[in-house]
Structure formats: structure tokens, C-alpha cells
C-alpha positions in Angstrom: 0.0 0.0 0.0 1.5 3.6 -1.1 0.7 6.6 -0.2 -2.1 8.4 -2.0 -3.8 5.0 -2.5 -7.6 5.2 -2.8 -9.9 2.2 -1.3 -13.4 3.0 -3.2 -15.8 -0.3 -2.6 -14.2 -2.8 -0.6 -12.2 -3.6 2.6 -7.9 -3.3 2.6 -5.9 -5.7 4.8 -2.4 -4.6 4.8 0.5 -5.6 7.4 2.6 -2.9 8.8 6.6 -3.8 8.1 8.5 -1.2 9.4 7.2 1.6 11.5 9.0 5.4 12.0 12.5 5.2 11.9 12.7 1.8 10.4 11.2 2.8 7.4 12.7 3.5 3.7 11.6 7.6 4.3 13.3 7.6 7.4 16.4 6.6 6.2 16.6 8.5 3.1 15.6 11.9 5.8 18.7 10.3 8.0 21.1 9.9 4.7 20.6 13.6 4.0 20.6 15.0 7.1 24.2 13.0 7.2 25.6 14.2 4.1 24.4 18.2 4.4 26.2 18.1 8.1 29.2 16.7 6.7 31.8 19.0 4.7 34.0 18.1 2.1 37.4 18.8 2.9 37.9 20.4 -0.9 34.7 23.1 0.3 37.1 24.4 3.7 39.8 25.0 1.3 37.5 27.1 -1.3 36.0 29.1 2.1 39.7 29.9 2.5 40.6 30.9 -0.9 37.1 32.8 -1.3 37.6 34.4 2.0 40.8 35.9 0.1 39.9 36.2 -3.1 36.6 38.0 -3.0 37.8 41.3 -0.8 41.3 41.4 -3.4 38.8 41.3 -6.4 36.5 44.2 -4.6 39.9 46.3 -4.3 41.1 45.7 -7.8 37.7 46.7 -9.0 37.4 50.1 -6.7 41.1 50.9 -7.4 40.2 50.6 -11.2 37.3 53.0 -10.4 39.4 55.5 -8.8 42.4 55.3 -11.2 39.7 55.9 -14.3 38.2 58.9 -12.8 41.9 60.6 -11.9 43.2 59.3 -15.3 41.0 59.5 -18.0 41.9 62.4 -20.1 38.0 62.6 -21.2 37.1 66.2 -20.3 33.5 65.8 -19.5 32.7 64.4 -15.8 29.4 62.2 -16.6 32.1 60.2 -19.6 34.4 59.5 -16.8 32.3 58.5 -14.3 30.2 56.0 -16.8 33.9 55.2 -18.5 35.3 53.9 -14.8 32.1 52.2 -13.7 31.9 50.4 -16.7 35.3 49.8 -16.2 35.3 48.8 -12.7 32.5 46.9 -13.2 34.1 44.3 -15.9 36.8 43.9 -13.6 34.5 42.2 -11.1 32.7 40.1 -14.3 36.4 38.8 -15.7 37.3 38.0 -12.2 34.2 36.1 -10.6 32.0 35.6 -13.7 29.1 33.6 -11.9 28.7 37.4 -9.9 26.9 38.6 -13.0 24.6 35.8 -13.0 23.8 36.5 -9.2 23.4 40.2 -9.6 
């Protein structure tokens, strides 16, 4: 008998096997709840590299920003500013191309 199972014009016998914990829906919960507490020793070493990465990326990207606005010999301030976002912005995308998909 499975769940969902509709009993229209008669009487259902069934025999219990396994009850809570013992059953296959238990196990699978138990089997997940296992593997999602566990970390792969692969995933510490990416927090660490991340942890690194991410904020060096940030400062590339602002010190790209910054260098654009003092450098660019475009005389009009509105084509700088769009010139070093745009700049400091593709910076981040080259670097951590999944952050685009996230924005």
C-alpha cells in the first residue's frame, strides 16, 4: 500500500513492516541529514581561498574605479564616471563571472 492509494468499494488488509525510523523515508531523511552536516574537505579549502579572493577582487575593481576617474583624459565628468564604472565593473565580471549571473 503507497501513499495516495484510494480504497473505493471494498475492505484493505495490509501488514505494517516497518514503522518510523525503520522505514525506507526515514532513512533517506537520515542519509541527507548526514551528508548536508558533513563538509568536504575540498569546500574548507575554497572558504579559505574565497575568504581571500573576493575582498582582493573588490579592491582591484574600486582601485580601477578610482584610477579611471583621476586618469581618463576625457574632459566631460558624466564620460568619466560612466567610462570607470563600466570599467570597474568588468573587472568584477572577468574576475568572478558567476557574480553577474547573481546580480
Amino acid at each position: 500500500l503507497y501513499g495516495s492509494t484510494i480504497n473505493q468499494l471494498s475492505v484493505i488488509l495490509m501488514r505494517v513492516t516497518a514503522t518510523g525510523s525503520g522505514t525506507v523515508l526515514a532513512r533517506i531523511v537520515r542519509l541527507i541529514d548526514e551528508a548536508q552536516g558533513n563538509r568536504a574537505p575540498i569546500q574548507a579549502q575554497a572558504d579559505r581561498i574565497a575568504s581571500v579572493f573576493a575582498p582582493i577582487v573588490l579592491m582591484l575593481s574600486a582601485i580601477t574605479f578610482i584610477l579611471w576617474v583621476a586618469l581618463d583624459p576625457e574632459e566631460e565628468f558624466k564620460q568619466k564616471i560612466y567610462t570607470a564604472i563600466m570599467s570597474a565593473i568588468s573587472v568584477i565580471v572577468v574576475a568572478c563571472p558567476c557574480a553577474l549571473g547573481l546580480a
